[in-house]
C-alpha positions in Angstrom: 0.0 0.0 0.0 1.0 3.7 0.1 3.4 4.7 2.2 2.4 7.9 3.7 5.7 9.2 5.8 9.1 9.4 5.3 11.2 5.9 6.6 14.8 4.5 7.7 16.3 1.3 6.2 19.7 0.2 7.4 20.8 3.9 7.6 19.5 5.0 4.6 16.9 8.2 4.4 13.9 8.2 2.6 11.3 10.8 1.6 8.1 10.1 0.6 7.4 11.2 -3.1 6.7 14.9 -3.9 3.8 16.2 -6.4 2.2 19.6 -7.3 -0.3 20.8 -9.5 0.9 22.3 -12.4 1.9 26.0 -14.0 0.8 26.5 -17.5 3.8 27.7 -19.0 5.1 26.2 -22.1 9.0 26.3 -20.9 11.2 23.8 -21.2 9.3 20.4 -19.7 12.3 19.0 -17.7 11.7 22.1 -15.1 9.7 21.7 -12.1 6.9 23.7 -13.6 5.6 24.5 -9.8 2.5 27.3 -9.7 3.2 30.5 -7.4 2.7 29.7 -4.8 3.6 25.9 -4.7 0.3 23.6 -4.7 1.0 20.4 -3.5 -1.0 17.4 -4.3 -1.4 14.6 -1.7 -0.4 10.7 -2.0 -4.0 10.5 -0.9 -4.9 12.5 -3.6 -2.8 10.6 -5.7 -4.6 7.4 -4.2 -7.8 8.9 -5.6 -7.1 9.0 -9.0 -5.8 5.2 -8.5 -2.2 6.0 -9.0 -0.2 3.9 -6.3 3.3 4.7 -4.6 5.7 2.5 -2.7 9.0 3.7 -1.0 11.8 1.2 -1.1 15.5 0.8 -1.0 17.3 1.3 -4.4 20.9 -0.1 -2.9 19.0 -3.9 -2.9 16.5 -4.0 -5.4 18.0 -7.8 -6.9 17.5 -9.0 -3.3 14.6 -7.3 -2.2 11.5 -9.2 0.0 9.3 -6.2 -0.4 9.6 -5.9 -3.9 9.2 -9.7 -4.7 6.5 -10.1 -2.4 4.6 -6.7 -4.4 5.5 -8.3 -7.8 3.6 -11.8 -6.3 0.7 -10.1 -5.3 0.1 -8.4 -8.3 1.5 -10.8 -10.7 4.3 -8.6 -12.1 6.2 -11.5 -13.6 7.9 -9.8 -16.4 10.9 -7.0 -15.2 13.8 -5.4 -17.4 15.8 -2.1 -16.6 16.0 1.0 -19.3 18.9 3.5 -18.8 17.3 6.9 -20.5 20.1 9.1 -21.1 21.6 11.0 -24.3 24.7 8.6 -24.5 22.6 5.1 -23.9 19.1 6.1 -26.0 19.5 6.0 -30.1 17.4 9.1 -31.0 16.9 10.2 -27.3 15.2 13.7 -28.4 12.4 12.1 -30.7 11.5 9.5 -28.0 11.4 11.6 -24.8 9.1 13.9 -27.0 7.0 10.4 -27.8 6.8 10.2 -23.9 6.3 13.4 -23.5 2.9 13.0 -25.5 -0.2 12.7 -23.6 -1.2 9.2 -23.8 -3.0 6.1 -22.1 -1.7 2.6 -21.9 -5.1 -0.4 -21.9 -2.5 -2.2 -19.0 -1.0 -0.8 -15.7 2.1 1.3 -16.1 4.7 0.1 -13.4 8.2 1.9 -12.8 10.6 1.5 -10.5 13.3 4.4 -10.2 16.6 2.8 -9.3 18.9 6.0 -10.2 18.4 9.3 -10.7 15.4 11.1 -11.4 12.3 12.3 -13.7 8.3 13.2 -13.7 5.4 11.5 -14.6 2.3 13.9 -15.2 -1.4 13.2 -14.8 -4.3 14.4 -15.2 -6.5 15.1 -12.3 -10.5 14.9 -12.2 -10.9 18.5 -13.2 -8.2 17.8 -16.2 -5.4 19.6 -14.5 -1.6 18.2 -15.0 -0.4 16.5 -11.3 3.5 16.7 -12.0 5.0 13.6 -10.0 8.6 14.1 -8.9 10.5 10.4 -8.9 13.3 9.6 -7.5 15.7 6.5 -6.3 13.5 4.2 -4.7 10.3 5.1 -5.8 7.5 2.6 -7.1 4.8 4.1 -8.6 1.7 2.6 -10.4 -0.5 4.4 -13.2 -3.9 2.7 -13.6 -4.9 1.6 -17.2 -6.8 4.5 -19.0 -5.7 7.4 -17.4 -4.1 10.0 -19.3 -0.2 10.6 -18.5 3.0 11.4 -20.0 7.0 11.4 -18.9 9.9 13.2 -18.8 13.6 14.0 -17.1 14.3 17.0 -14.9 17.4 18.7 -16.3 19.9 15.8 -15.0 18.9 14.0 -18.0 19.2 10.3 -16.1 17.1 8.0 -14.9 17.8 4.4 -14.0 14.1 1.9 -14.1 13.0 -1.2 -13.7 9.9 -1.6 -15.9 7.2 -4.3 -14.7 4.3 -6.1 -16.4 1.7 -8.8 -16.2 2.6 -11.6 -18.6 4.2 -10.6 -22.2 5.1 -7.0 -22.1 2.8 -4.4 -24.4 4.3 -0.6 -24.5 1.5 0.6 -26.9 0.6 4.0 -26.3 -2.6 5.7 -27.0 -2.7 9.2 -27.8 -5.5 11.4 -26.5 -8.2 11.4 -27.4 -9.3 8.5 -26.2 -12.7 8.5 -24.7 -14.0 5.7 -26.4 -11.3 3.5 -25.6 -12.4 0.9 -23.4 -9.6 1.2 -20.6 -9.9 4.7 -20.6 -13.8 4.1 -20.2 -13.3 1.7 -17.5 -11.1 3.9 -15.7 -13.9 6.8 -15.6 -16.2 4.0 -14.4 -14.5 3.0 -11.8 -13.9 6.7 -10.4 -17.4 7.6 -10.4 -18.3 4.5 -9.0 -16.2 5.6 -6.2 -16.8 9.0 -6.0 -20.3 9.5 -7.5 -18.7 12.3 -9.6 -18.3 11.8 -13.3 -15.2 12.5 -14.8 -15.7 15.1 -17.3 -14.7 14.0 -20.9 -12.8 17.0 -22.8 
């Protein structure tokens, strides 16, 4: 489940995972792109739009319990690592602007941030962007259907560890996609559990 404060592991620090709504400027997306004054967005807010968050130690992920015992439960038995960096990504540009574009996937998204750092964006109830901030050891979990994208701060590195349920599928669906059943079943399931329908835009 979410973890909700910041822990200790064998000496090593951890913070839980920062996110704000936000700014609308069209600057360079690998800044923070923080409003003024700084709106921050909740892991239970987070938890409401079905987007789920662990906090675990980096330093062992090959030998981790609490990461094999989440990959049981949720049957994540597929796993590979992607170094995304100028010097390790043919055509880096072209496909952090592919990421960059607003998309949906019809399967969970699951990454695990071993080394350095990025932001996933999504979109919040009233269509808003939610920027995500991860770093080393964070797990975080996009629900099928909702719309999201990626990209690097300035640092220009991240280390994951990409999970999946059974044979791996990185299609991406660019918005719009209202019709698309995961996207529709994501709406579902929030109004079911809010009793507020998502507006479509």
């Amino acid at each position: 489940m979410i973890e909700r404060t910041s822990q200790s592991k064998k000496g090593v620090s951890f913070m839980a995972i920062e996110a704000w709504l936000m700014d609308d400027s069209n600057e360079d997306p690998r800044l923070s792109h923080r409003r003024n004054p700084n709106e921050s967005v909740s892991l239970d807010q987070l938890a409401e739009l079905g987007v789920l968050y662990w906090k675990l130690n980096p330093t062992i992920y090959e030998n981790d319990q609490e990461l094999t015992k989440i990959r049981q439960d949720r049957g994540y038995n597929y796993m590979d690592l992607l170094d995304l960096c100028p010097e390790k990504v043919e055509n880096y540009e072209q496909k952090l602007k592919n990421f960059y574009t607003e998309h949906i996937h019809q399967d969970e998204e699951i990454r695990y941030c071993l080394e350095g750092s990025g932001y996933f964006d999504v979109r919040d109830k009233d269509d808003r962007w939610i920027r995500i901030l991860i770093k080393a050891g964070d797990l975080i979990i996009l629900p099928a259907g909702i719309y999201h994208r990626f990209t690097l701060d300035p640092s220009n590195y991240v280390k994951l560890m990409r999970l999946f349920k059974g044979e791996p599928v990185w299609t991406a669906y660019n918005r719009p996609q209202e019709d698309n059943p995961a996207r529709k079943e994501y709406i579902k399931g929030l109004t079911e559990k809010f009793g507020v329908p998502l507006a479509a835009h």
